[in-house]
C-alpha positions in Angstrom: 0.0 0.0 0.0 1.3 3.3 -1.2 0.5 6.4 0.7 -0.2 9.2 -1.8 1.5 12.7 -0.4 1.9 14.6 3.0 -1.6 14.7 3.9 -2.1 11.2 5.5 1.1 12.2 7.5 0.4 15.4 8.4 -3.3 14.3 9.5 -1.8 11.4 11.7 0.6 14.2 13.4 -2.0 16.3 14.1 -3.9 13.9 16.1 -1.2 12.7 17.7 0.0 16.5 18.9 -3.9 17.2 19.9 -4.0 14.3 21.9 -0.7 14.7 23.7 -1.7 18.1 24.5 -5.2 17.2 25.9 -3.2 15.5 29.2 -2.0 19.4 29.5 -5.4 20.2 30.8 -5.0 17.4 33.3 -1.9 18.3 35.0 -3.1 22.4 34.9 -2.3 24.3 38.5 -5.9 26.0 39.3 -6.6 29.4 40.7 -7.3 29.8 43.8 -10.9 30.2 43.0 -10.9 27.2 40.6 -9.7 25.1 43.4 -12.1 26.7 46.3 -15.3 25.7 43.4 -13.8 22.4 42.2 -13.2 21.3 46.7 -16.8 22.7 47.3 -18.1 20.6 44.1 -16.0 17.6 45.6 -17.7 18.1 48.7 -21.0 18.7 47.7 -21.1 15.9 45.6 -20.2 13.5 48.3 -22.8 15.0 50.6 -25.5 14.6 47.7 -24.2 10.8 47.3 -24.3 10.5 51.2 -28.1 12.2 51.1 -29.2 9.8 48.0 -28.2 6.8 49.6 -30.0 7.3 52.9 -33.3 8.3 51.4 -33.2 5.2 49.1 -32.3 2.9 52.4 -34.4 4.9 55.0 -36.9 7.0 52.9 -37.9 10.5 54.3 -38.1 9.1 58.1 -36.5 10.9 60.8 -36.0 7.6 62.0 -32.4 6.0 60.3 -33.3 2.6 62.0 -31.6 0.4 64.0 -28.0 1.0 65.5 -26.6 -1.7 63.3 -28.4 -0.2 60.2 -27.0 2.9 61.2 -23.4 1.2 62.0 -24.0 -0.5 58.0 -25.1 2.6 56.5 -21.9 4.5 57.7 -19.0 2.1 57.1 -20.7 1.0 53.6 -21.8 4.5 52.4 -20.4 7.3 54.6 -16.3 6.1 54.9 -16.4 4.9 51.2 -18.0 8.4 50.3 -15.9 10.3 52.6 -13.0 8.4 51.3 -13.5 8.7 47.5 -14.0 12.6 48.2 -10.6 13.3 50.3 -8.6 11.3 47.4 -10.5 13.5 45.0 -9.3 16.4 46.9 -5.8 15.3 46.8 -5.6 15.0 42.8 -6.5 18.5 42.9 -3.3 20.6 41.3 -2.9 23.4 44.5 -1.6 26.7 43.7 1.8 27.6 45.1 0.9 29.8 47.5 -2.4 27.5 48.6 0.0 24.4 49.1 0.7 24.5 52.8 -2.7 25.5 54.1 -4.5 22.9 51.9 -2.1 20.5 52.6 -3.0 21.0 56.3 -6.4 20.7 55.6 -6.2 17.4 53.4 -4.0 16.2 56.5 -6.0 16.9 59.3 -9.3 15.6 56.8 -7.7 12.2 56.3 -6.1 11.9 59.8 -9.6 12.1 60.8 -10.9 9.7 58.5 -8.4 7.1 59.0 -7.7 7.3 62.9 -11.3 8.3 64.1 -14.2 7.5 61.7 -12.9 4.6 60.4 -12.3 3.3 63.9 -15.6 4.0 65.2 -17.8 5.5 62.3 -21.3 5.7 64.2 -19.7 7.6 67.3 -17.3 9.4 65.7 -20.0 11.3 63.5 -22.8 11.4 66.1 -23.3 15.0 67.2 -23.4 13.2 70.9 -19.8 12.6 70.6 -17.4 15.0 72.2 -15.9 16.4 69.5 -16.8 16.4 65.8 -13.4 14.9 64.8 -13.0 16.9 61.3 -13.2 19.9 63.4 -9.5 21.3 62.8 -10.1 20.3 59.4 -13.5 21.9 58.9 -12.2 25.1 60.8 -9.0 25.0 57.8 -11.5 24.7 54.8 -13.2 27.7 56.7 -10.3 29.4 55.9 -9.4 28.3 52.7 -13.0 29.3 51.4 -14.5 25.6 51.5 -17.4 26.0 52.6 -18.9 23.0 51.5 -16.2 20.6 52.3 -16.1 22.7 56.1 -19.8 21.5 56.8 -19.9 17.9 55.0 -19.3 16.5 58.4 -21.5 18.2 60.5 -24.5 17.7 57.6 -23.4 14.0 58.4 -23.1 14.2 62.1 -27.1 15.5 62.2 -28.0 13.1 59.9 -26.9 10.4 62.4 -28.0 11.6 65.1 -31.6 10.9 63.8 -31.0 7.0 64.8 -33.3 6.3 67.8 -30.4 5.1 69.8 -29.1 8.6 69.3 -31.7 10.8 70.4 
């Protein structure tokens, strides 16, 4: 087979130069406003998964069932959930000058995460517990602008606390 001139070539390069550049995008460093709307879309979307998932088990009830349905719902949904979000959070591409305080924040989230919710998910994010345990981490995204991502526990913590065991 005989290619007949340049414009086969020159066609093939092109493609292969607008798909190496589309990874650019990927690897961008946002604004600080891009990253404050894509860590409150982060958030917001886990709290929307969180929200979805109890109305489909426990309908519009105040009532989120039994302790173990609660203790179910919260290591199968809320962990997963929480998880997904925080390692979506970490992909993010920080600005310099955002680094250390969102770095903070991402530390203190997962800390958190790992050495209190996933220990004892159901008391950790009651709002009978002491201490809401994403509260250094909540009071960082304050800071940083998250909004969303500063009150995804606490929209979780209520929600718990609606667990007859809990009132």
């Amino acid at each position: 087979m005989r290619v007949r001139g340049a414009g086969p070539v020159v066609i093939g390069l092109v493609a292969v130069l607008l798909l190496a550049s589309c990874g650019d995008d990927d690897e961008k460093t946002l604004t600080q406003q891009e990253l404050v709307t894509q860590s409150n879309q982060i958030c917001t979307e886990a709290a929307q998964r969180i929200q979805q998932e109890a109305q489909s088990r426990f309908g519009t009830s105040e009532d989120v069932g039994s302790a173990n349905q609660l203790e179910q719902f919260a290591t199968k949904i809320v962990v997963p959930q929480y998880d997904r979000a925080v390692d979506r959070l970490e992909d993010l591409k920080v600005p310099q000058e955002e680094k250390g305080v969102y770095g903070d924040f991402l530390s203190e989230t997962r800390k958190a995460l790992d050495d209190d919710v996933k220990q004892d998910p159901v008391g950790s994010l009651s709002q009978v517990a002491a201490q809401d345990p994403f509260a250094k981490a909540n009071r960082q995204a304050q800071r940083l602008g998250l909004t969303e991502c500063a009150s995804l526990s606490q929209k979780i913590r209520a929600s718990a606390d609606r667990s007859p065991g809990k009132r």
